[in-house]
C-alpha positions as CSV (number, residue, x, y, z in Angstrom):
1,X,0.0,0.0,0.0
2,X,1.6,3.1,-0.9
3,X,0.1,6.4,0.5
4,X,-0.1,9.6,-1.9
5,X,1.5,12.6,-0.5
6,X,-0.9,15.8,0.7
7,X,-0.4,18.5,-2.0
8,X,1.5,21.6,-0.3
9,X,-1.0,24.2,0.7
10,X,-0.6,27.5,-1.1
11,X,-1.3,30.0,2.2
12,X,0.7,27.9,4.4
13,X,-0.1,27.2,7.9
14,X,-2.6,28.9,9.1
15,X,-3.1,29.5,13.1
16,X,-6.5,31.0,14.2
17,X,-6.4,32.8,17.6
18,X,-7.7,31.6,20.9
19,X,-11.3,32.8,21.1
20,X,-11.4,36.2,23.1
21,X,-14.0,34.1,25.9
22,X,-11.3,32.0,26.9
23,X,-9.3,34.9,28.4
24,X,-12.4,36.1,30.3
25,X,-12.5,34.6,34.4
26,X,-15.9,33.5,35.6
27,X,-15.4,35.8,38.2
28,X,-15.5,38.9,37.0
29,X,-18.0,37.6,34.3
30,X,-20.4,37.0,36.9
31,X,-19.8,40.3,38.6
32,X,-20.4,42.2,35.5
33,X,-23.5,40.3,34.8
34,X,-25.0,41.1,38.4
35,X,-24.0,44.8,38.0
36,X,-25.8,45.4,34.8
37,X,-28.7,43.7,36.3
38,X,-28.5,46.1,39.4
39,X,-28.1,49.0,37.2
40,X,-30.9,47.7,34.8
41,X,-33.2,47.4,38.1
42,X,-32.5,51.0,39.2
43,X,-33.2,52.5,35.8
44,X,-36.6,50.7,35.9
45,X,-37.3,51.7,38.9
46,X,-36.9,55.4,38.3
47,X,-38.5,54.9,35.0
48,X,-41.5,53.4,37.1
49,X,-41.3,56.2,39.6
50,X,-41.7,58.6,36.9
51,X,-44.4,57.0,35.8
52,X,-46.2,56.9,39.0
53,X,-45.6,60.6,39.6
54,X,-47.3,61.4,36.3
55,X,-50.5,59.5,37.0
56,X,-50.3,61.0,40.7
57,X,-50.0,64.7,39.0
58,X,-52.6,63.9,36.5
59,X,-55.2,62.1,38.9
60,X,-57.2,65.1,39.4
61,X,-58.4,64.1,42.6
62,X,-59.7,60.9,41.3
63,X,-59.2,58.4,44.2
64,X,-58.7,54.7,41.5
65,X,-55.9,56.7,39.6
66,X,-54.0,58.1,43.4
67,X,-54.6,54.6,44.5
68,X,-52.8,52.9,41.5
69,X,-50.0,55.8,41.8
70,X,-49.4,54.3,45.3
71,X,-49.4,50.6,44.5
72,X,-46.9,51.6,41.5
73,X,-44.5,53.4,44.2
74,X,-44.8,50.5,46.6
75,X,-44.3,48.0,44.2
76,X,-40.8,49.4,43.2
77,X,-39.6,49.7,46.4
78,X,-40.6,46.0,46.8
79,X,-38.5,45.5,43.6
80,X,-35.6,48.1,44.5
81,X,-35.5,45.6,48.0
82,X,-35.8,42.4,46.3
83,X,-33.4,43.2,43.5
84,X,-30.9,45.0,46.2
85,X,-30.7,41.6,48.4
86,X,-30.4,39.1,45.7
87,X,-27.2,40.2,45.2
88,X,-25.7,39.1,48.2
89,X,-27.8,35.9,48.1
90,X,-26.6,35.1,44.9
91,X,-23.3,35.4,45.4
92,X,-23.6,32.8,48.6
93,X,-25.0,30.5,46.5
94,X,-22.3,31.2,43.7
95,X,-19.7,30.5,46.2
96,X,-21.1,27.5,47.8
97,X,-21.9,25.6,44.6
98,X,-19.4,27.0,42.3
99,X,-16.5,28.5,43.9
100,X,-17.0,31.6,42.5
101,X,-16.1,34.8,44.2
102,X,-17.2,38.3,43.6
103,X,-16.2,41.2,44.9
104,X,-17.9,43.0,48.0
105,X,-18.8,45.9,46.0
106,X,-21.2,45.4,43.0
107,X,-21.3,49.0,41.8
């Protein structure tokens, strides 16, 4: 059995590079991920509170649209609470089943 030869390539060998991911620590993904969902959570919050002020202002004493003005502020401070002590939560749980540490700061 005789075994033909490859043909030369014309472009030589080419190396692709590492993929950009593989530089990247779980870490600090994680912590970036949790701080854009922070920030993303405050935004909407003020965006909610805005809202809530605008149907407050433009109630005109009617007592359904004050009402659903106060439920809206209550529920984003719910949300502003909840989202606020997730964090830490989180990053027990990421520690404990994964070994991965974040910083103490997330913003």
């Amino acid at each position: 059995m005789t075994s033909t030869p490859t043909p030369p390539s014309l472009l030589g060998t080419i190396n692709a590079p590492a993929p950009a991911v593989a530089n990247v620590n779980a870490d600090a993904l994680v912590s970036k991920v949790l701080n854009l969902l922070v920030i993303l959570a405050i935004v909407l919050a003020v965006g909610f509170l805005i809202y809530a002020a605008i149907v407050y202002v433009t109630s005109a004493g009617e007592s359904g649209k004050i009402e659903k003005a106060h439920k809206i502020i209550t529920y984003v401070f719910v949300g502003v609470a909840v989202a606020l002590l997730v964090v830490p939560l989180l990053a027990w749980v990421l520690q404990k089943l994964f070994g991965v540490s974040l910083p103490q700061t997330i913003l």
